[in-house]
C-alpha positions as a Markdown table, in Angstrom:
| # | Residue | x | y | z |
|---|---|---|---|---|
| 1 | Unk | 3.0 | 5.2 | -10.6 |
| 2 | Unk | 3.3 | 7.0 | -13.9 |
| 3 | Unk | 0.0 | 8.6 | -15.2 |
| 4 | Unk | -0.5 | 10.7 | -18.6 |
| 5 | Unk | 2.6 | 10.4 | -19.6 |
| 6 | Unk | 3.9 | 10.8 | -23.4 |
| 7 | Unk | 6.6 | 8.5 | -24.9 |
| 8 | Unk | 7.7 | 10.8 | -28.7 |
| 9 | Unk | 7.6 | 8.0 | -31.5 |
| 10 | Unk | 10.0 | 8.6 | -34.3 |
| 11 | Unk | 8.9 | 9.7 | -37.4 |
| 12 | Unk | 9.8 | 6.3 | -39.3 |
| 13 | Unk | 8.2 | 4.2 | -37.2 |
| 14 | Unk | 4.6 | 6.6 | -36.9 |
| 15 | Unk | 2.9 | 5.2 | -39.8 |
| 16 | Unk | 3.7 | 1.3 | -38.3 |
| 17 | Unk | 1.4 | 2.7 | -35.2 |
| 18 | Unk | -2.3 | 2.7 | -35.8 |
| 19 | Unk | -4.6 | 3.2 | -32.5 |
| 20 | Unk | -3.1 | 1.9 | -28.7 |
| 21 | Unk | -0.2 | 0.6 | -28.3 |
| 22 | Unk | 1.2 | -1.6 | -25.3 |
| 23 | Unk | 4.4 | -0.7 | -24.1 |
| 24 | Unk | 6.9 | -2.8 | -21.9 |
| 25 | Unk | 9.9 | -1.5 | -19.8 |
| 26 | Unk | 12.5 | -3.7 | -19.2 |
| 27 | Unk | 15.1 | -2.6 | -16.4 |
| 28 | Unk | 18.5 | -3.7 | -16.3 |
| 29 | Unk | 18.8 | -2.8 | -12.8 |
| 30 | Unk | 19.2 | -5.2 | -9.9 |
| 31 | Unk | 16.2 | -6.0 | -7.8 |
| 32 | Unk | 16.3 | -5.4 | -4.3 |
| 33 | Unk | 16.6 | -8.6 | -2.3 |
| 34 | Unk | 14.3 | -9.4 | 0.5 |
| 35 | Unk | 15.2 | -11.9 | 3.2 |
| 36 | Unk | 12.8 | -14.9 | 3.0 |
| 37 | Unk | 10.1 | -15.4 | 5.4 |
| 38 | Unk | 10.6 | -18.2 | 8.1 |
| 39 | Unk | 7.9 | -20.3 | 10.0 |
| 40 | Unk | 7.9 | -20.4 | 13.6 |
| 41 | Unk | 6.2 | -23.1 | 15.8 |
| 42 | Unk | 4.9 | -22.5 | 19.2 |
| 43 | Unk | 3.5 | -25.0 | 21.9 |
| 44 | Unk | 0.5 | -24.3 | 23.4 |
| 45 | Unk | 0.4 | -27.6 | 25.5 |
| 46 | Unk | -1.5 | -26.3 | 28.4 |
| 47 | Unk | -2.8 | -23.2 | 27.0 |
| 48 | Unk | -6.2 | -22.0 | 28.3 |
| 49 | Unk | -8.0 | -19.9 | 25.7 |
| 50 | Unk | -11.0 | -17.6 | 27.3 |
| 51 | Unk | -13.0 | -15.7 | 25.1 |
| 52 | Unk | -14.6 | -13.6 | 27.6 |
| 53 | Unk | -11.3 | -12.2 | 29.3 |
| 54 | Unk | -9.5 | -11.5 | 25.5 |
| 55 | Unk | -12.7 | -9.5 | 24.8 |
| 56 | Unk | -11.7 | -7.8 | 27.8 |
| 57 | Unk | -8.7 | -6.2 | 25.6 |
């Protein structure tokens, strides 16, 4: 993340800018593709759950 840093404004445009000013980068890069997240499903048919022995861990 960029902090404190200074973007110069040229001259003929200086007396358009009066107090802040929002400015918005636009990149014509390509973003990085991330592989989409898939559900799984597992059984627990006959699954015992024991709170006492997974305190244990």
């Amino acid at each position: 993340m960029l902090k404190m840093q200074a973007i110069k404004i040229p001259d003929e445009y200086k007396e358009q800018i009066a107090g802040q000013v929002k400015v918005i980068l636009l990149s014509e890069a390509t973003p990085k593709r991330y592989k989409p997240l898939t559900a799984i499903s597992i059984s627990t048919k006959g699954f015992k759950f024991d709170r006492d022995e997974a305190n244990e861990r």
